[in-house]
N, C-alpha and C positions, 0 to 999 in steps of 0.2 A: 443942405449940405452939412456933414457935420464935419466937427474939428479935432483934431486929431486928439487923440488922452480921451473921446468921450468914450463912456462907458455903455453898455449896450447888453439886452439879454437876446439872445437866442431861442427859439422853443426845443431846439434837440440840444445846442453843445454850452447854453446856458450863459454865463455872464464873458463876456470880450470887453478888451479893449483896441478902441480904432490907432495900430500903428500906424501903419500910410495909404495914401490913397496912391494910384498907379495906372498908368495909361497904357493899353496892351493891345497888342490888333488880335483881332480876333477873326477867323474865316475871313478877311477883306476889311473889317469892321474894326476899327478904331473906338475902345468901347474906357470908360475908367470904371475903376473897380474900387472898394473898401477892402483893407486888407486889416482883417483882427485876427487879434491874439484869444486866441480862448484855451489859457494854461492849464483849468481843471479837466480838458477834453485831449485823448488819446490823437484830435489831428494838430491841435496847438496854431496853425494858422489856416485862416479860413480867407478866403475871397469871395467877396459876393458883387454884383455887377451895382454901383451908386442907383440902376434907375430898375432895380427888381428887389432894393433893402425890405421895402412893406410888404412884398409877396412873397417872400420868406420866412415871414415874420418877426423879424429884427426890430425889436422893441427899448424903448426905455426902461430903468427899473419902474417898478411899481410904487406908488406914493407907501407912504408908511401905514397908514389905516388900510390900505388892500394885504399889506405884508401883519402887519398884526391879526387880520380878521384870519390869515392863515393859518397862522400860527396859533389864534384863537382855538380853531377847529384839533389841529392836532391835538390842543388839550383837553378838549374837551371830550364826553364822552361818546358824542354824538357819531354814531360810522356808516359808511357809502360803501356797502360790497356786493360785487353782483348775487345770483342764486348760486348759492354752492356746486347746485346741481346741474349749472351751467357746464358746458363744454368749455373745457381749460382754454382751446385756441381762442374763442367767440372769446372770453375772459382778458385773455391778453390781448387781443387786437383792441375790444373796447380801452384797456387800459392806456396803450400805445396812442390811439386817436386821440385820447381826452388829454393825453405830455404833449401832444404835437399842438396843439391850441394854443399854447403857450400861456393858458393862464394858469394862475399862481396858485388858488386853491383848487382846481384840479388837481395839482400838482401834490399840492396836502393831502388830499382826498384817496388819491391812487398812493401814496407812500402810507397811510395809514392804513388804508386796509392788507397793504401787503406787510405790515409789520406785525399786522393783526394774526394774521394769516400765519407768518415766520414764528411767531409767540408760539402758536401752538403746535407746529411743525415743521422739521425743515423746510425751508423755500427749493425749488426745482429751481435750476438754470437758468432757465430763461427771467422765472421770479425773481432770483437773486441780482442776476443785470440790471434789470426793470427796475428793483427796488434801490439798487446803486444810486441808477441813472436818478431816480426822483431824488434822492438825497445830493446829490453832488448838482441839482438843478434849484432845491430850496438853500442852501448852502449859499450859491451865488449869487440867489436873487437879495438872502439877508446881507450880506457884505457888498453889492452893490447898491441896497438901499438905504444902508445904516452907515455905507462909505467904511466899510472895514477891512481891514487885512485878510486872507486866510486865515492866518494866524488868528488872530481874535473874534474869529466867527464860529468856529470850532466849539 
């Protein structure tokens, strides 16, 4: 059971925090629910049922050495892109599966190669969401690891 203020990352709408919990009937069923706030995400409150939190993947942040080795990676020179010659869809669905995982250098991994990518030409639509979405999902995982404001995660 968590307590309400805990913080929490998401693998699609990234860092929440647990406002209330809520008791709701549901089709006949009497069910409680987690109710977060996920303010960087366009739905801003999210409900998920207290006994489906793991199979959603509603996670803790990540200790600090998993957020550093990410953050390693983006510096470094090292890069993860598929074959160019790849079919763009096959490209972004791999890209999409490997954000839904919810882990954190994934997350580096798929934002770097599409910054890689933007470097040397416009991003298409769909790329440019994509690339958002990993920024606004390592964004929350540093300021929920490092216990930072927005503000000072920037």
């Amino acid at each position: 059971m968590l307590e309400l203020g805990t913080i929490v990352v998401h693998p699609s709408h990234g860092k929440g925090v647990l406002k209330e919990i809520k008791r709701m009937v549901v089709l006949g069923e009497s069910s409680e629910y987690y109710v977060f706030d996920f303010s960087a995400n366009e739905l801003d409150t999210v409900m998920i049922p207290i006994d489906k939190l793991k199979d959603v993947g509603v996670r803790a942040p990540v200790e600090r050495d998993v957020l550093d080795h990410a953050l390693g990676y983006l510096a470094s020179d090292e890069i993860d892109v598929p074959d160019p010659r790849s079919n763009f869809h096959r490209i972004h669905k791999e890209y999409t599966e490997r954000i839904s995982k919810g882990d954190i250098l994934e997350v580096a991994k798929v934002f770097k190669a599409l910054f890689q990518k933007g470097d040397s030409r416009e991003l298409g639509l769909k790329d440019k969401l994509l690339f958002e979405k990993t920024e606004q999902l390592l964004i929350g995982e540093i300021e929920a690891t490092c216990k930072l404001s927005p503000e000072k995660s920037r």
